[in-house]
C-alpha positions in Angstrom: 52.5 46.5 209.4 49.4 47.0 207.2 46.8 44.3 207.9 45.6 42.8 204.9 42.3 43.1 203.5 40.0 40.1 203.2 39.8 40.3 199.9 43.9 40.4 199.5 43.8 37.0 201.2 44.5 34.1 200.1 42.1 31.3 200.5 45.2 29.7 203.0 45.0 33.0 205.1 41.7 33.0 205.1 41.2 29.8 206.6 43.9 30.2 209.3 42.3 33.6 210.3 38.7 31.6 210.2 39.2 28.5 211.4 36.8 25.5 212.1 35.5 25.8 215.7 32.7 24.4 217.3 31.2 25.8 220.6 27.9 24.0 222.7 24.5 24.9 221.7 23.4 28.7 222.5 20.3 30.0 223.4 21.1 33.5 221.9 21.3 32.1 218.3 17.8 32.1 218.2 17.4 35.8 219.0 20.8 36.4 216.6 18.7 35.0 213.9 15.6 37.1 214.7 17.4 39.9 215.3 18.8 39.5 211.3 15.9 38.3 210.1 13.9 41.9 211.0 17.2 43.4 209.7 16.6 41.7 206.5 13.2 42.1 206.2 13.7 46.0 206.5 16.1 45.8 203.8 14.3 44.1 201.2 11.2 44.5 200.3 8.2 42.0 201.3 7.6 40.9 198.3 11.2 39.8 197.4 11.2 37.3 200.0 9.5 34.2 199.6 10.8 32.6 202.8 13.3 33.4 205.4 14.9 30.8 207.8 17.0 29.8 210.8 19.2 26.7 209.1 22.3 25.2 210.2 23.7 23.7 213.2 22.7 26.3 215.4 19.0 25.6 214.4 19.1 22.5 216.4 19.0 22.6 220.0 21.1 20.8 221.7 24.5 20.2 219.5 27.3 21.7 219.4 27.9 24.2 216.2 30.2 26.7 214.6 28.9 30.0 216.8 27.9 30.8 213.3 23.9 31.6 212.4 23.0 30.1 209.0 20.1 31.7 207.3 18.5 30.5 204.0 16.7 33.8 202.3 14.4 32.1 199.6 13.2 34.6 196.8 10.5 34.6 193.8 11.8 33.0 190.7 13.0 35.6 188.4 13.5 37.8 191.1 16.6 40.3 190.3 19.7 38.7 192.1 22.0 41.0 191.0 19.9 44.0 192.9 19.3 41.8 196.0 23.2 41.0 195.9 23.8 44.8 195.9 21.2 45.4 199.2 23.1 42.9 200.6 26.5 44.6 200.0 25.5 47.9 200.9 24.1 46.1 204.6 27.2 45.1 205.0 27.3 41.4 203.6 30.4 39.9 201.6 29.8 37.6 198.9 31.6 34.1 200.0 30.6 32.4 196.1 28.2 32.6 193.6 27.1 29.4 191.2 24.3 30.5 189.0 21.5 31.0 191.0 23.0 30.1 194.8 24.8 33.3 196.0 26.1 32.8 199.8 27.1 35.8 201.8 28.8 36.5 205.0 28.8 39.1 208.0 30.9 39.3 210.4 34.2 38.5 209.1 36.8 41.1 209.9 40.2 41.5 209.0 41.2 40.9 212.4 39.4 37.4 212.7 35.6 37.0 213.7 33.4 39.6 215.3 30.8 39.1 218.2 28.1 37.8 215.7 28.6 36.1 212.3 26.0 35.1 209.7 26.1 33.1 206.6 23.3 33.9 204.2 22.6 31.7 201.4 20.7 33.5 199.0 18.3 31.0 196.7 15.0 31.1 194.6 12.3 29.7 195.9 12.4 25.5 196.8 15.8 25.3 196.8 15.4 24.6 200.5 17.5 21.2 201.0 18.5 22.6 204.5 15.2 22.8 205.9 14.3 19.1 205.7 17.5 18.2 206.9 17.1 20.8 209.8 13.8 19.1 210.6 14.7 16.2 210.3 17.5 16.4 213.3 15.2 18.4 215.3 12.6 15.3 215.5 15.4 13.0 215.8 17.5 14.0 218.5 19.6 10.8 218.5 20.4 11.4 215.0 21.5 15.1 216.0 24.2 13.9 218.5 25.6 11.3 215.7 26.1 14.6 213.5 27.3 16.2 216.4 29.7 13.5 216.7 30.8 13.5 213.4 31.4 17.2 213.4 33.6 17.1 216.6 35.7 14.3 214.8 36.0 16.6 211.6 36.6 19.3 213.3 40.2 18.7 214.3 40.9 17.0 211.2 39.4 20.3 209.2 40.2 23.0 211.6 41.8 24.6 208.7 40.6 23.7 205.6 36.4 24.8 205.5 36.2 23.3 202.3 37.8 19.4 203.1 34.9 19.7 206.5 32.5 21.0 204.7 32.7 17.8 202.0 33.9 15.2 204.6 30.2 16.1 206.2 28.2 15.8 202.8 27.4 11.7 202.6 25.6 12.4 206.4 24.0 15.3 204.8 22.8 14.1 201.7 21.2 10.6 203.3 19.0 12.2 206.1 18.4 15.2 203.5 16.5 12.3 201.4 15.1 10.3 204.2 13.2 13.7 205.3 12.4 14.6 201.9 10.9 11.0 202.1 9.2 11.3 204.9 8.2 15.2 204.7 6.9 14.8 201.1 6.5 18.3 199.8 6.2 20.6 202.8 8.6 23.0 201.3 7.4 23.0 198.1 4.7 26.1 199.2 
């Protein structure tokens, strides 16, 4: 039997070959992320990239998190999307969606289910950078990083099939602390 290729799936196949999981915290995402990070770099050139960071659940030491790395590659406004979008292809990346200017990407998605490391990039201009105050913001607030753990684990479950219905179910939590730091942080992405 052929196997199917990802983009033959549905969105139902795709979410029962890529399910919801949740693994504890591990050291090696940090070095995952560098080891990207120089990969990127390489790929595009220096002055296309405004800002590259380590976002996500695995950012935060201590939690549990999708054995996913996140990675938020912030670019010049009026930078050419459409020729970054094609690097990205030809390094391997597959376009996950793409709302004006907010492309997200993934690696590491095979038709035979996950491989030994998976990214998601999310491609934006430069300050649309929610993530990093909310990443900072549960890295100086341990306590608040376990209830997100929490809420997570209870999703999870709930989710394990449906990325979209976790993703959402998480976005209240998100969007609160995600003000609070931008509160408390003022404008320290804003560079």
């Amino acid at each position: 039997m052929k196997v199917k290729s990802l983009t033959e799936m549905t969105l139902e196949e795709l979410w029962q070959l890529f399910p919801i999981f949740l693994v504890e915290h591990q050291d090696d995402w940090a070095d995952w992320y560098e080891q990207e990070a120089g990969c990127l770099l390489a790929l595009l050139s220096e002055s296309s990239v405004s800002r590259l960071s380590h976002i996500g659940s695995t950012a935060i030491d201590g939690i549990w998190a999708k054995n996913i790395v996140d990675i938020l590659l912030e670019v010049p406004k009026g930078s050419d999307l459409q020729s970054i979008k094609q690097r990205l292809f030809n390094a391997g990346y597959q376009l996950m969606s793409e709302s004006g200017s907010r492309l997200s990407f993934n690696k590491g998605y095979e038709p035979e289910g996950f491989a030994d490391k998976v990214f998601h990039l999310h491609l934006r201009y430069q300050g649309d950078n929610d993530e990093l105050y909310f990443r900072d913001y549960l890295r100086e607030y341990p306590d608040l990083a376990k209830d997100y753990e929490s809420l997570k684990k209870i999703l999870w479950k709930k989710y394990e099939h449906n990325r979209d219905a976790y993703t959402e179910a998480k976005s209240d939590f998100i969007k609160t602390y995600t003000q609070k730091a931008k509160e408390e942080y003022k404008r320290r992405y804003e560079k």
